[in-house]
TORZA-908645 format. One record per residue (C-alpha): residue number from 0; z, y, x negated. Coordinates in Angstrom, 3 decimals, m for minus. Layout:
BEGIN
+-----+----------+----------+----------+
! seq !        z !        y !        x !
+-----+----------+----------+----------+
! NUM !        Z !        Y !        X !
...
+-----+----------+----------+----------+
***
This chain:
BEGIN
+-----+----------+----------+----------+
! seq !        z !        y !        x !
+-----+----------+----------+----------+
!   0 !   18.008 !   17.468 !   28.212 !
!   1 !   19.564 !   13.839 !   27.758 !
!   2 !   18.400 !   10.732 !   26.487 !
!   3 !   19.087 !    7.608 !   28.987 !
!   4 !   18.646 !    3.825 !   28.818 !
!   5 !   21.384 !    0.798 !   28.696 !
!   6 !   21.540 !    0.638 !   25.466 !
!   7 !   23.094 !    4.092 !   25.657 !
!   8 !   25.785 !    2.901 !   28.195 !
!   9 !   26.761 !   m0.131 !   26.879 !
!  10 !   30.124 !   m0.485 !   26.855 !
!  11 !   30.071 !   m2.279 !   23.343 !
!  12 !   28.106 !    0.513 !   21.617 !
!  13 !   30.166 !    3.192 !   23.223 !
!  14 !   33.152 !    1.904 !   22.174 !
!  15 !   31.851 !    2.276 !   18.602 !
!  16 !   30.869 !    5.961 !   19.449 !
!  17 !   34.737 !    6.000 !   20.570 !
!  18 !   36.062 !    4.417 !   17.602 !
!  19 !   34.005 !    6.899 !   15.365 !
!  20 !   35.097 !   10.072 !   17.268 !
!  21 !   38.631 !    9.201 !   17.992 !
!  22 !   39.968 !   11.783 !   14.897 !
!  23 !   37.333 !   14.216 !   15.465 !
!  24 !   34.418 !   13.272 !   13.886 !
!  25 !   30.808 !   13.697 !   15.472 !
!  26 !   28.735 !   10.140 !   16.588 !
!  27 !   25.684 !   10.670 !   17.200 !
!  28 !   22.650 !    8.515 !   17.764 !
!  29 !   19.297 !    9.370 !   15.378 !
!  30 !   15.912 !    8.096 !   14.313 !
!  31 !   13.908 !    5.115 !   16.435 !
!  32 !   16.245 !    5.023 !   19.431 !
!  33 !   16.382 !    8.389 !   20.510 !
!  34 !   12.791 !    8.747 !   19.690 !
!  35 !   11.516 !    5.305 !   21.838 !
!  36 !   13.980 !    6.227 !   24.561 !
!  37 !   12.582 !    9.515 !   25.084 !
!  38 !    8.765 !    7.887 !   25.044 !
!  39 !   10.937 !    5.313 !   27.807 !
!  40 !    9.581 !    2.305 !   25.467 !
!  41 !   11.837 !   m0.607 !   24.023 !
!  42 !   14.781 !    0.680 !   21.995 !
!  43 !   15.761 !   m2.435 !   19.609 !
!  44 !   17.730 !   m0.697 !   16.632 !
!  45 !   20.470 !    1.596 !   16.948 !
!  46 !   21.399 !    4.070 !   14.530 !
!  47 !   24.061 !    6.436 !   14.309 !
!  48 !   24.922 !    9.692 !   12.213 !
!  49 !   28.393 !   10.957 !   11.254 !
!  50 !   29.897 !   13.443 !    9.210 !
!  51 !   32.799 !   11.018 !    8.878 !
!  52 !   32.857 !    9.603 !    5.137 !
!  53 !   31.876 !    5.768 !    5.196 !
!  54 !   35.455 !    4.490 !    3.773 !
!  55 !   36.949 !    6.669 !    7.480 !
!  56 !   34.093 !    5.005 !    9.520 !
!  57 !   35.256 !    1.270 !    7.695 !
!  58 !   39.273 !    2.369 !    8.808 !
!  59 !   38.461 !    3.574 !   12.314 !
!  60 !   36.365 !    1.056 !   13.211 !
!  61 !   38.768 !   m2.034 !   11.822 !
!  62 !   41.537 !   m0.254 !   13.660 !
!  63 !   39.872 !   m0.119 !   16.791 !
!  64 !   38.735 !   m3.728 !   16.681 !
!  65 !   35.314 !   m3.474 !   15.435 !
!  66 !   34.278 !   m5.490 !   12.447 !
!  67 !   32.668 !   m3.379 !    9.784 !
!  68 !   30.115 !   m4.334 !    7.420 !
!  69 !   29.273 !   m1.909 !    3.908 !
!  70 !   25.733 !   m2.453 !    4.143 !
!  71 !   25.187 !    0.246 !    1.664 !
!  72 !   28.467 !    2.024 !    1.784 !
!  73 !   27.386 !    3.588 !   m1.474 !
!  74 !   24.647 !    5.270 !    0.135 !
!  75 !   26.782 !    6.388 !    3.206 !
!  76 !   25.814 !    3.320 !    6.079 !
!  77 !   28.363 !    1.083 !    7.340 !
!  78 !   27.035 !   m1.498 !   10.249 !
!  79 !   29.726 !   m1.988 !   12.657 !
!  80 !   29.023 !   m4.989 !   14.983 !
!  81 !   30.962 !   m4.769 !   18.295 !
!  82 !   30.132 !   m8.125 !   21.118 !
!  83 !   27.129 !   m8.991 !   18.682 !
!  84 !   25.378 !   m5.751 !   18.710 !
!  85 !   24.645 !   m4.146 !   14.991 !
!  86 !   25.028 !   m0.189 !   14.740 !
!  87 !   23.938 !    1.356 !   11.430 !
!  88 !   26.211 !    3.918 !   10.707 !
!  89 !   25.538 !    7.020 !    8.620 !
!  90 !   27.257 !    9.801 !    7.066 !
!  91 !   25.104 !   13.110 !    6.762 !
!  92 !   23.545 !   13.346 !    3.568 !
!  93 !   21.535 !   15.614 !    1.784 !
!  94 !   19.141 !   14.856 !   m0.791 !
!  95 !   20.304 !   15.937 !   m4.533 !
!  96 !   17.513 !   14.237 !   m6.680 !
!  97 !   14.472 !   12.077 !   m5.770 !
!  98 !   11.867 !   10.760 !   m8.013 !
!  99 !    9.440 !    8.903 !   m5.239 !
! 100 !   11.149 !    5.838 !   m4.743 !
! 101 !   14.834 !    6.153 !   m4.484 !
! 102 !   17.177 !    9.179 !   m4.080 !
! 103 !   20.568 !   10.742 !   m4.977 !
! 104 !   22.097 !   11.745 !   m2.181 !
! 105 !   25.538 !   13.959 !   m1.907 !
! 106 !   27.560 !   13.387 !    2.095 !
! 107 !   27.266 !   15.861 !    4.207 !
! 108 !   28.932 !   17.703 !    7.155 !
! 109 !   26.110 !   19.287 !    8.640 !
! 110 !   23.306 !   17.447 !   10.653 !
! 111 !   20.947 !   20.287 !   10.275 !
! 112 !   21.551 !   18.861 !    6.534 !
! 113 !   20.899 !   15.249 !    7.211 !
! 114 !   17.989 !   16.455 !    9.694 !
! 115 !   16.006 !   18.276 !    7.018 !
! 116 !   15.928 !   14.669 !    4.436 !
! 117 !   13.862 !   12.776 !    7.182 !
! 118 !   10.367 !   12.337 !    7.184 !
! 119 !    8.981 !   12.757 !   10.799 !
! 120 !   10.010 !   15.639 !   13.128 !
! 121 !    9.861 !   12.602 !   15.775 !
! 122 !   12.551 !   11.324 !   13.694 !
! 123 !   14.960 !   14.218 !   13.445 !
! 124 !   16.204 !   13.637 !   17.036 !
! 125 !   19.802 !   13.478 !   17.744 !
! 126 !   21.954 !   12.350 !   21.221 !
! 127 !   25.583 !   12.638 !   21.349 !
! 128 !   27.302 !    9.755 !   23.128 !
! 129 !   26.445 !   11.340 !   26.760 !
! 130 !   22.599 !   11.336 !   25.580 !
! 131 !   22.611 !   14.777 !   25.235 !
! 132 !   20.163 !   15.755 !   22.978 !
! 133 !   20.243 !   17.637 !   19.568 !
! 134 !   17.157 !   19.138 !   18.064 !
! 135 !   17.779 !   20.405 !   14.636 !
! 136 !   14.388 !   20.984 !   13.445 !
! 137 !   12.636 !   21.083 !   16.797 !
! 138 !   10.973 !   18.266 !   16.867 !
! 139 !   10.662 !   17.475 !   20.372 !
! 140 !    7.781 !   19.144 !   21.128 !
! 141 !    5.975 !   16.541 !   18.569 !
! 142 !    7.403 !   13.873 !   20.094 !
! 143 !    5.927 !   14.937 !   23.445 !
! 144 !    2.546 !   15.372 !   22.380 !
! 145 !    2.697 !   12.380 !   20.273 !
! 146 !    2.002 !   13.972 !   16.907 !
! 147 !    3.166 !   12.628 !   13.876 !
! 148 !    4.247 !   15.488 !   11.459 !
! 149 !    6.153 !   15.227 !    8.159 !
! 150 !    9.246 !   17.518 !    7.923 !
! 151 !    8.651 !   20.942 !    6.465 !
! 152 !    6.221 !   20.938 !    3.340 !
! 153 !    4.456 !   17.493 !    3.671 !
! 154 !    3.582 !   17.034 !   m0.202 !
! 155 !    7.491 !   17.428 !   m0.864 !
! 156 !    8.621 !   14.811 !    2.022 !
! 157 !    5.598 !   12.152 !    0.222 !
! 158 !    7.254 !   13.123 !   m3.055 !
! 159 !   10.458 !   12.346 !   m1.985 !
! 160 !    9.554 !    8.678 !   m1.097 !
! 161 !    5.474 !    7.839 !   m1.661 !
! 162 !    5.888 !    5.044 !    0.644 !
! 163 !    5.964 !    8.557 !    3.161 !
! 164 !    2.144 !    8.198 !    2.617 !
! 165 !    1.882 !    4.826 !    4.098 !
! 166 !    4.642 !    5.430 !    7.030 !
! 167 !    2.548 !    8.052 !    8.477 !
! 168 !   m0.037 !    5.866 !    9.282 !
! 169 !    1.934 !    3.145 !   10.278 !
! 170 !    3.660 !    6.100 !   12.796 !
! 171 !    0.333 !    7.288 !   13.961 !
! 172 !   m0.893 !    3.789 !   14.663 !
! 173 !    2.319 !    3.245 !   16.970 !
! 174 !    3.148 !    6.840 !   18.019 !
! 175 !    0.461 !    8.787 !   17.588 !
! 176 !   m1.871 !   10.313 !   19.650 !
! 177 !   m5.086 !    9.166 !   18.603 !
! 178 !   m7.508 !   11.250 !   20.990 !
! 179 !   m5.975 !   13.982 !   19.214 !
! 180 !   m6.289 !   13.269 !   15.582 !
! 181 !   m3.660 !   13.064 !   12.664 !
! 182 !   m1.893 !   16.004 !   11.188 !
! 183 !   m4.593 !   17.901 !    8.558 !
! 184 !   m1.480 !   18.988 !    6.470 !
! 185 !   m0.447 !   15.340 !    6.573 !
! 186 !   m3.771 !   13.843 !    5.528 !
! 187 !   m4.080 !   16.275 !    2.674 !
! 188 !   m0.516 !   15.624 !    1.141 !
! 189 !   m1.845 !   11.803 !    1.218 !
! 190 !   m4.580 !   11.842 !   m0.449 !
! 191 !   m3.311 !   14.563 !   m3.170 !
! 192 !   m0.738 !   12.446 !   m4.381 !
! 193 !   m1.864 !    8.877 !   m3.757 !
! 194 !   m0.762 !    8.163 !   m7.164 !
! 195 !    2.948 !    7.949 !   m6.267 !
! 196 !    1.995 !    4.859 !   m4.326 !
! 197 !    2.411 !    2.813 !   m7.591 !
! 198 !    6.025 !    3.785 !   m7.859 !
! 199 !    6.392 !    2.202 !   m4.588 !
! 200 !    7.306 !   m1.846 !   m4.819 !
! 201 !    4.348 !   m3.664 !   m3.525 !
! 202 !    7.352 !   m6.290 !   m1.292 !
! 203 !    7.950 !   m2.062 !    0.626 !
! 204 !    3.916 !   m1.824 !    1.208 !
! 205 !    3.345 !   m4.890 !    2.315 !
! 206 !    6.092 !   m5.102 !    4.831 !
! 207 !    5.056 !   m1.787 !    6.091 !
! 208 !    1.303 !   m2.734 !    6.131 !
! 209 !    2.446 !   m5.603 !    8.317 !
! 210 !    4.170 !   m3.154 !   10.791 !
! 211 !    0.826 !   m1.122 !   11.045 !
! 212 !   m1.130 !   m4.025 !   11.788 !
! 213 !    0.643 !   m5.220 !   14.293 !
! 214 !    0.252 !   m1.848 !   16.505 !
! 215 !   m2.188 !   m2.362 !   19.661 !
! 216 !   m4.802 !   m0.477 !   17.947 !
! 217 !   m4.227 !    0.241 !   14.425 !
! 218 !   m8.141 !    0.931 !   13.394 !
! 219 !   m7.438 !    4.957 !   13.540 !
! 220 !   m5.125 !    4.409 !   11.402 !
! 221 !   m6.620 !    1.973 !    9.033 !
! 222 !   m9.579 !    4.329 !    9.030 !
! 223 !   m7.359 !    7.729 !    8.066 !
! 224 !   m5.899 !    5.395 !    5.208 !
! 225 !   m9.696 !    4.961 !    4.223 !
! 226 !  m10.763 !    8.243 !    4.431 !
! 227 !   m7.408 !    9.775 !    2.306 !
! 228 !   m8.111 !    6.920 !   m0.304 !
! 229 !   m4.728 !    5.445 !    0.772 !
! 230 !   m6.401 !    1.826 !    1.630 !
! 231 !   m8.594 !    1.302 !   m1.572 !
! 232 !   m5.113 !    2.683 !   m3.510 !
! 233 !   m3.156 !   m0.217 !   m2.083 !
! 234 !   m6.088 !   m2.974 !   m0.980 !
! 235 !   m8.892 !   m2.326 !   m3.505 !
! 236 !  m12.410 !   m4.058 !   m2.262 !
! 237 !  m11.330 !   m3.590 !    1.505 !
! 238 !  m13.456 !   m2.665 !    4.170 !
! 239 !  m12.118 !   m2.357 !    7.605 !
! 240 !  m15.893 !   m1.959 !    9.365 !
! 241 !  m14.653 !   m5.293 !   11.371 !
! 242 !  m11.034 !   m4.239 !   12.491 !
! 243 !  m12.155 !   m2.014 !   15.491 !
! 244 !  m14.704 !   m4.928 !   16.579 !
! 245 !  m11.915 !   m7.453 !   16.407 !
! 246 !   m9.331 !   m5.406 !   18.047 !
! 247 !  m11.742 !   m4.985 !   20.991 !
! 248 !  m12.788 !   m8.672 !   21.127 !
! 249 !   m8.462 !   m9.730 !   20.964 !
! 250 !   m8.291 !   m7.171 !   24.081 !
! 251 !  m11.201 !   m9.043 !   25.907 !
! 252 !  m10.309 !  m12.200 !   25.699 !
! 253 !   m6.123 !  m11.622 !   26.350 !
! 254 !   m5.070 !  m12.290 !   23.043 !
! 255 !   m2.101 !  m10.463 !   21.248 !
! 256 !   m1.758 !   m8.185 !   17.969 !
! 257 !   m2.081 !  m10.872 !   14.986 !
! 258 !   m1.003 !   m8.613 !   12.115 !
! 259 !   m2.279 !  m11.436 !    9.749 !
! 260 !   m5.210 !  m11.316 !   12.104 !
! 261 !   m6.401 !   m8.573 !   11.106 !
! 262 !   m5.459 !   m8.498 !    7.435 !
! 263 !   m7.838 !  m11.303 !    7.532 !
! 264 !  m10.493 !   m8.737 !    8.299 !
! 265 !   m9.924 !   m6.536 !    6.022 !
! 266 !  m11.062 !   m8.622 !    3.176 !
! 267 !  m10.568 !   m7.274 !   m0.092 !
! 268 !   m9.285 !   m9.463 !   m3.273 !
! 269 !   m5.931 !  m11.268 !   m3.478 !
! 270 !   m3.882 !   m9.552 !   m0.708 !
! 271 !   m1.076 !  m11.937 !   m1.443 !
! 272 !   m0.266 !  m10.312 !   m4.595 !
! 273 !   m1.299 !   m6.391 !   m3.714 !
! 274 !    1.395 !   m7.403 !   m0.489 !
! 275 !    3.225 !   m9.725 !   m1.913 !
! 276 !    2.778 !  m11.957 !    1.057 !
! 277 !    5.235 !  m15.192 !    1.503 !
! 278 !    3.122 !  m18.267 !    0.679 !
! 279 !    2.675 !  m19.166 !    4.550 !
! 280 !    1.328 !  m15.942 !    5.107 !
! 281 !   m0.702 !  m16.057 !    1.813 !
! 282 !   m2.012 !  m19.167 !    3.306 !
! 283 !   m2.496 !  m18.503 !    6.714 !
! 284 !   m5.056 !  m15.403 !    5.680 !
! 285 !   m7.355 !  m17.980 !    3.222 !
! 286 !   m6.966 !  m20.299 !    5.698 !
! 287 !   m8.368 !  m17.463 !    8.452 !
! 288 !  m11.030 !  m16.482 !    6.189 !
! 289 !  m12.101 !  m19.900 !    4.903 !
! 290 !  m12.367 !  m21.495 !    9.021 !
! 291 !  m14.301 !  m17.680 !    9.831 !
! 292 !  m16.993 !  m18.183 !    7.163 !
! 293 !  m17.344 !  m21.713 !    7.610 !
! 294 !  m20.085 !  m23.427 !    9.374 !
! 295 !  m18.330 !  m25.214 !   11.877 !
! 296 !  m19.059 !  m24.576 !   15.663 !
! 297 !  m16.559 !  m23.757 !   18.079 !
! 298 !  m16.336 !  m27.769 !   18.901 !
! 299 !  m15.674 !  m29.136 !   15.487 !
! 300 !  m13.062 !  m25.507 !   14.743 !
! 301 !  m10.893 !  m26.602 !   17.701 !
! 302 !  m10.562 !  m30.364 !   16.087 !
! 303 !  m10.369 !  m29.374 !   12.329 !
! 304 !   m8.328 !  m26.448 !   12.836 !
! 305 !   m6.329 !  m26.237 !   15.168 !
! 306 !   m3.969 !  m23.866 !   13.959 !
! 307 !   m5.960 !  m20.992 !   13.801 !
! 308 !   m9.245 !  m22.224 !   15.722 !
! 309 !   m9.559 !  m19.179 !   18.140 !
! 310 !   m8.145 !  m16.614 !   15.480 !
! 311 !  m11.087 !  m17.392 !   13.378 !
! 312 !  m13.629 !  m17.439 !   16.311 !
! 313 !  m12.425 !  m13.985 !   16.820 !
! 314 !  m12.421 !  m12.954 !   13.409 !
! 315 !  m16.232 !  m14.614 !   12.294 !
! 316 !  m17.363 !  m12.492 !   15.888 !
! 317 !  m15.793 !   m9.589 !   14.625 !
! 318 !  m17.331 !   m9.766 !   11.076 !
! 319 !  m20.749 !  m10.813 !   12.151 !
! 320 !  m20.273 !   m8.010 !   15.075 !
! 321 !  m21.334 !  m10.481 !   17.622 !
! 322 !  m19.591 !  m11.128 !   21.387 !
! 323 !  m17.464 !  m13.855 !   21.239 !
! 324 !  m18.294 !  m16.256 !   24.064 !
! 325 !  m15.098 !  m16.768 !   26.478 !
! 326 !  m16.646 !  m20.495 !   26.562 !
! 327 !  m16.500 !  m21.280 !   22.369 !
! 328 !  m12.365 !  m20.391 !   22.919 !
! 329 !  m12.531 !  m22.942 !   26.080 !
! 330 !  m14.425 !  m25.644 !   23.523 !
! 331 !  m12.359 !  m25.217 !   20.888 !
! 332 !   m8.750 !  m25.374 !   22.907 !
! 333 !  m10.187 !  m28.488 !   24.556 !
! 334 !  m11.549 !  m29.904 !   21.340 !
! 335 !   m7.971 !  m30.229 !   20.103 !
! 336 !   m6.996 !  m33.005 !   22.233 !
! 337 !   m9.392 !  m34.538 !   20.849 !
! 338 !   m9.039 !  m38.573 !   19.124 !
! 339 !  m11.436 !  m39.728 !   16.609 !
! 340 !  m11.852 !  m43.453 !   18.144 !
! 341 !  m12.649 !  m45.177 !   15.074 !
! 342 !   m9.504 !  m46.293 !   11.843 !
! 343 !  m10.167 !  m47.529 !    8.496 !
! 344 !   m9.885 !  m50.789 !    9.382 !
! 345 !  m12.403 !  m51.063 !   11.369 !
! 346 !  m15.027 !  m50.877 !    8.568 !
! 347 !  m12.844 !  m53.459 !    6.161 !
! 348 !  m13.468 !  m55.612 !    4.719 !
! 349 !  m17.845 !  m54.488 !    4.761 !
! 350 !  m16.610 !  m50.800 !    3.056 !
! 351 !  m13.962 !  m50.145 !    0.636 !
! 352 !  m12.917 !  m47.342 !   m1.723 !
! 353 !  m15.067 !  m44.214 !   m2.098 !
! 354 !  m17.509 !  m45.935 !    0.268 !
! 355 !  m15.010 !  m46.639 !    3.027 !
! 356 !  m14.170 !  m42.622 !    2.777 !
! 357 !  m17.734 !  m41.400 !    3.100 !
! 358 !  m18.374 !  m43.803 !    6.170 !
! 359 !  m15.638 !  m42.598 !    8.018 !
! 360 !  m16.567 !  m38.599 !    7.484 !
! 361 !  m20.341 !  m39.883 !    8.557 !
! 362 !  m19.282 !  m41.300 !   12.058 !
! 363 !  m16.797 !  m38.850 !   12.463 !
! 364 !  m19.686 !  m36.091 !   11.827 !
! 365 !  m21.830 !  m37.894 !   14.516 !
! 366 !  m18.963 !  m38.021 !   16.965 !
! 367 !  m18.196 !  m33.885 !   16.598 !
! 368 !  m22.088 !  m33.693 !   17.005 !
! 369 !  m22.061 !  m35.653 !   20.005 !
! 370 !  m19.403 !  m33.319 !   21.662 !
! 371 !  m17.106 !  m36.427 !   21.164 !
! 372 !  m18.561 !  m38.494 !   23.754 !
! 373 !  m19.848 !  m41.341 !   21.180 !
! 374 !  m17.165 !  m44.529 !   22.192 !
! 375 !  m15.840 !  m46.498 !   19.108 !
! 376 !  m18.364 !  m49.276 !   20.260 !
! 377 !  m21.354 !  m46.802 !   19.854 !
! 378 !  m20.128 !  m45.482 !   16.522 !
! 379 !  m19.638 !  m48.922 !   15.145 !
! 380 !  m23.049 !  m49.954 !   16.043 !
! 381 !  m24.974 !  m47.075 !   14.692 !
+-----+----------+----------+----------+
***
């Protein structure tokens, strides 16, 4: 069996494979390309496995023109870059020590070594340079029914690297056949060391809880994380009741996977902190919430907010499990064009200070009311 696509045949990455192999050492491609090529979806990282030490990858790529970069040269990757396309380079490794969060690793020369460290059997696919394809754990037959399935003993893979626990889902939600279910091994390794989870840095869960979310249809997944005790572990006080309902309502009305979006839904405390969100993202979930649970119609949304107007119609329909009216996202989109007709000084010199303020909010509250039809003339004179 082979592995095809153009990212296999480009002449740029197989001069790297070249460069690699020109004093006998193996090149071969691993991990999320081989696996997305074989599903035929969008292959946008490529990584490849040697059993050539990093300093010999560094020296054959230089002397065959390819700039190298030690990425983590003490771990065994090199990325050589050849006509601006990154390759992550590998040497086998085996696993010497772990502790849950990092491990000591020792180079190896045997990919049925370097096979047996991953986490997913999806994952432990190989293709030589010709996309032939190497299965050293026999994985494939995962990969072709879609089911997501740690490596060997599952509780030593999530020991190994607790943020395992969290991947899994993440897989499943992008992967995963969810007609079928999730892996009952899997699911019970979770939620018998969930634990570990603290060793993990919270910047490593949140950027993988953002990578889950953003999946077409993450609520299986959000849902196994519930029921393993995973979610309440890493998001105390969240309840994802309203993530199904607002996935369905973002398919409805065309709009895409909002990772924010739905971490909006979930609700729960400070999610900035248990995720370590970036201030804009921090912001743009209270923001999300606060426009949701406010009062304002779909009208006065589209003028006040109109950053985030039709997220949080979706979101307050999800949460209040109501339709979502394809006309309140037509109201609020037109509603940000919209110019409140009346300035300052057109109440000076009669208002000032405080007074001035709460005059303006009062016409501009009759001019949302009145769908902004109300002229400046009519405002003034009411």
């Amino acid at each position: 069996m082979k592995v095809t696509g153009t990212w296999l045949h480009n002449p740029a990455t197989q001069a790297v494979c070249a460069a690699i192999m020109r004093e006998g050492a193996q090149a071969l491609f691993v991990g999320g390309c081989v696996r997305n090529a074989l599903l035929q979806e969008q292959v946008s990282d490529i990584d490849i496995a040697t059993d050539a030490p990093p300093d010999t990858v560094v020296a054959l790529a230089r002397s065959a023109g390819i700039k190298a970069v030690p990425t983590g040269i003490d771990h065994g990757t090199v990325t050589l870059v050849n006509d601006g396309i990154a390759h992550e380079v590998t040497t086998f490794r085996r696993d010497v020590e772990t502790d849950g969060r990092r491990a000591v690793v020792a180079f190896s020369t045997r990919v049925e070594e370097d096979a047996a460290r991953r986490d997913f059997t999806m994952n432990a696919l190989y293709a030589r340079p010709d996309g032939t394809l190497l299965d050293p754990i026999g994985g494939l037959p995962d990969l072709r029914a879609r089911r997501v399935r740690f490596i060997s003993d599952a509780t030593a893979r999530i020991r190994e690297d607790y943020l395992r626990s969290l991947r899994f889902f993440r897989f499943h939600a992008w992967y995963g056949d969810a007609m079928e279910g999730m892996d009952a091994e899997a699911l019970a390794a979770i939620a018998g060391n969930l634990d570990g989870i603290g060793k993990v840095s919270r910047e490593r869960i949140g950027a993988e809880m953002l990578k889950l979310l953003a999946a077409p249809d993450p609520a299986p997944a959000v849902a196994g994380m519930r029921s393993t005790g995973l979610l309440a572990q890493i998001l105390p006080g969240t309840d994802d009741r309203a993530l199904g309902p607002l996935i369905a309502t973002e398919e409805q009305v065309g709009f895409d996977p909002d990772a924010l979006r739905r971490l909006a839904a979930l609700g729960g405390g400070d999610l900035s902190e248990a995720l370590r969100l970036s201030r804009a993202q921090a912001r743009q979930v209270q923001d999300l919430r606060a426009a949701a649970s406010s009062g304002m119609g779909a009208a006065e949304l589209g003028y006040r907010r109109q950053d985030n107007a039709g997220d949080a119609l979706l979101l307050r329909a999800a949460l209040l499990e109501q339709p979502l009216s394809p006309d309140d996202l037509a109201v609020a989109e037109a509603a940000k064009q919209a110019k409140f007709p009346v300035a300052a000084a057109d109440l000076q010199p009669e208002f000032s200070g405080p007074a001035l303020g709460a005059r303006l909010a009062e016409l501009e509250a009759r001019w949302i009311a009145s769908g902004f039809t109300l002229s400046r003339e009519q405002l003034l004179l009411t």
